[in-house]
N, C-alpha and C positions, 0 to 999 in steps of 0.2 A: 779726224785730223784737225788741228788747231788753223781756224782762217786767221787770216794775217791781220784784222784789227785785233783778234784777243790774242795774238803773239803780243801784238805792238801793244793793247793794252795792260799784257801781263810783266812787258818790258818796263812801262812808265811805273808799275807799282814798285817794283824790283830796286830800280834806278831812282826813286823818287827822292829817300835821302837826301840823294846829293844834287838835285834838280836846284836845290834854292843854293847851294854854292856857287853852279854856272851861272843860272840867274842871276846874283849878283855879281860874278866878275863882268858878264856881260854887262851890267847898270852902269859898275865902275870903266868899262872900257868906252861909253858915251860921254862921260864926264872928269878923266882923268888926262894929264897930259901924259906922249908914250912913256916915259921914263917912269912916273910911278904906275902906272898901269903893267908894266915890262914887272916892278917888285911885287904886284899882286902877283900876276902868274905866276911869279916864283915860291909867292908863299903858298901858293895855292899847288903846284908841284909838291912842294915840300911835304904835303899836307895828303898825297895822294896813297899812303897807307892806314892813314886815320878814315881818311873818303871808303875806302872797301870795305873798312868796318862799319860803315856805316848802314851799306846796303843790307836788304830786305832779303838775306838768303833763302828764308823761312818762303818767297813769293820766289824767287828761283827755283827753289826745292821742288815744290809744287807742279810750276811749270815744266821741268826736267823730269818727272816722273809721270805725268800728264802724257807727256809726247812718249817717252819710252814707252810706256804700255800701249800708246795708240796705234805706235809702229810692230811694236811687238806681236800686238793681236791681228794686225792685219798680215803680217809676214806669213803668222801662223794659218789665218785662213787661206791665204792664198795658197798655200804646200797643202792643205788638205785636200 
């Protein structure tokens, strides 16, 4: 079974895409005043079907089928 840093490290690969979008809104959210900071998130909403294609399915995938056989083979042992 997967410990929870390589969840969480197979999470950051997955999500990394779009790590430097948050990144930057958050840069912008120090340096903006609220009202244009309020039109990023918006564009950055707007923007959140282009964002899922961005991610790393291929490091989802992996991970999804990783666990399912982990659990699957242990189910199994255990009913023998």
């Amino acid at each position: 079974m997967k410990t929870d840093k390589e969840l969480s490290d197979m999470a950051k690969v997955w999500l990394a895409p779009i790590d430097s979008v948050l990144a930057d809104l958050m840069d912008k959210s120090e340096r903006m005043t609220i009202g244009a900071f309020v039109i990023e998130v918006e564009k950055t909403i707007e923007r959140i079907p282009q964002l899922y294609g961005m991610l790393d399915k291929q490091a989802f995938q992996t991970l999804l089928e990783e666990t399912l056989s982990e659990s699957a083979t242990k189910a199994i042992e255990k009913n023998l």
